[in-house]
VOBALO-262840 format. One line per 10 residues: number of its first residue (from 1); their letters; for each residue x, y, z of C-alpha. Coordinates in steps of 0.2 Angstrom, whole numbers, padded with zeros to 4 digits. Layout:
<sites>
NUM> a> X/Y/Z  ...
</sites>
This chain:
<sites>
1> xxxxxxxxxx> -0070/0007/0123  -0062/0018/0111  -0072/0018/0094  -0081/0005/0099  -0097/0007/0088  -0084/0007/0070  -0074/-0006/0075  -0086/-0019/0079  -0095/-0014/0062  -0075/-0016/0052
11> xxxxxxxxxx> -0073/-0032/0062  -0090/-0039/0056  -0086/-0034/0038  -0069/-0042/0039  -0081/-0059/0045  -0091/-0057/0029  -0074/-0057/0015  -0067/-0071/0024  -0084/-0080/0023  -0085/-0077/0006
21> xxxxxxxxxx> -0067/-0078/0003  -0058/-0090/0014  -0040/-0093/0015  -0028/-0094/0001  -0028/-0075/-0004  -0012/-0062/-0004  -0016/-0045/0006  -0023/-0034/-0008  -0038/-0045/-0014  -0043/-0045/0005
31> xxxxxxxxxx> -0041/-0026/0007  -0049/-0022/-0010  -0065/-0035/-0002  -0063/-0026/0016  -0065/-0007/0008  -0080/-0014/-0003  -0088/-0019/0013  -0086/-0005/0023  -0091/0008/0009  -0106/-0005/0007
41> xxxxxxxxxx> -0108/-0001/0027  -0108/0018/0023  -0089/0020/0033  -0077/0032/0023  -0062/0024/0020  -0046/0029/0012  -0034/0017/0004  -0014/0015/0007  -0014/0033/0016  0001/0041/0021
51> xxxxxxxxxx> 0009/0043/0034  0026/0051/0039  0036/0047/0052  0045/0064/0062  0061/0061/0072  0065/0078/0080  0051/0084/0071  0062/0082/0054  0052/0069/0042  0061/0055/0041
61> xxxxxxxxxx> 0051/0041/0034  0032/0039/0027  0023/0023/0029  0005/0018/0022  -0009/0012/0030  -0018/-0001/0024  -0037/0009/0027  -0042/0020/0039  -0059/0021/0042  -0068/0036/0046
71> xxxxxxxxxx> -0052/0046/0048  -0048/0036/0066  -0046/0019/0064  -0030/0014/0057  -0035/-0005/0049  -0018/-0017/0045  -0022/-0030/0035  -0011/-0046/0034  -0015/-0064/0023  -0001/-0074/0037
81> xxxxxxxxxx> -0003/-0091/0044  -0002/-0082/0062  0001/-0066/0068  0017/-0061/0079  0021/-0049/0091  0030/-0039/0076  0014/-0036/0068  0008/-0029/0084  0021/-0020/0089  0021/-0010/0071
91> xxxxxxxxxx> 0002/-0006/0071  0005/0004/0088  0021/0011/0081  0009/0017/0066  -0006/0025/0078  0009/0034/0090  0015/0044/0071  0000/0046/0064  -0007/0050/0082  -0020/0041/0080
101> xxxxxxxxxx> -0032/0033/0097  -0035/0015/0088  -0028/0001/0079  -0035/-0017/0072  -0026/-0026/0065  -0034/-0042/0055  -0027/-0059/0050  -0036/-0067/0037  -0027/-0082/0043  -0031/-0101/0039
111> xxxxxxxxxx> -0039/-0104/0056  -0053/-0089/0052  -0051/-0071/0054  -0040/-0066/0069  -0043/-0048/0074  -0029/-0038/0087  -0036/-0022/0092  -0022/-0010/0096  -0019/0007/0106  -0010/0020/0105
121> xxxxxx> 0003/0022/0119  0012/0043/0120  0028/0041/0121  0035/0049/0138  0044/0065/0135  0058/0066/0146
</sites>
């Protein structure tokens, strides 16, 4: 599996915020406790990272990724009673622009932490 090794080690942090934490908390105090515990892991992570989106190869948007780690994992963080397919559907949608291999995206949800790890499908060129 792609990134195997970093993303079990981003999936165990985000299992030691949400046992510290719980439910109850908006996004940015789970994200602010995730980047803590990855930098404790010794990961480099960057913060709200832009990214822009290219239509005809003209910018047409920028986006921000909640962390990246290690310059190849994009993480999305969400603080939702239960992930939809939406969710999903923008974290791949996020790896195909900024043309990164893998996604997780993590739900610090009210039945635990609910992880949904994502790749990144090239578009077909026709």
């Amino acid at each position: 599996m792609i990134h195997e090794e970093i993303t079990k080690k981003i999936i165990g942090a985000a299992y030691s915020v949400y046992n510290q934490l719980g439910f109850g908390f908006l996004e940015s105090v789970y994200k602010k406790s995730l980047l803590i515990e990855l930098e404790k892991q010794g990961l480099q992570v960057q913060e709200e990272l832009p990214i822009t989106v290219f239509y005809d190869d003209l910018p047409v948007g920028d986006f921000f990724a909640d962390l990246v780690v290690e310059d190849t994992i994009i993480v999305e963080l969400k603080a939702v009673q239960n992930l939809a397919v939406v969710h999903e559907v923008q974290l791949v949608n996020y790896l195909n622009a900024a043309k990164k291999e893998t996604g997780l995206l993590i739900n610090f949800g009210a039945q635990g932490v609910e992880v949904k790890r994502k790749f990144r499908k090239p578009r077909q060129n026709h």
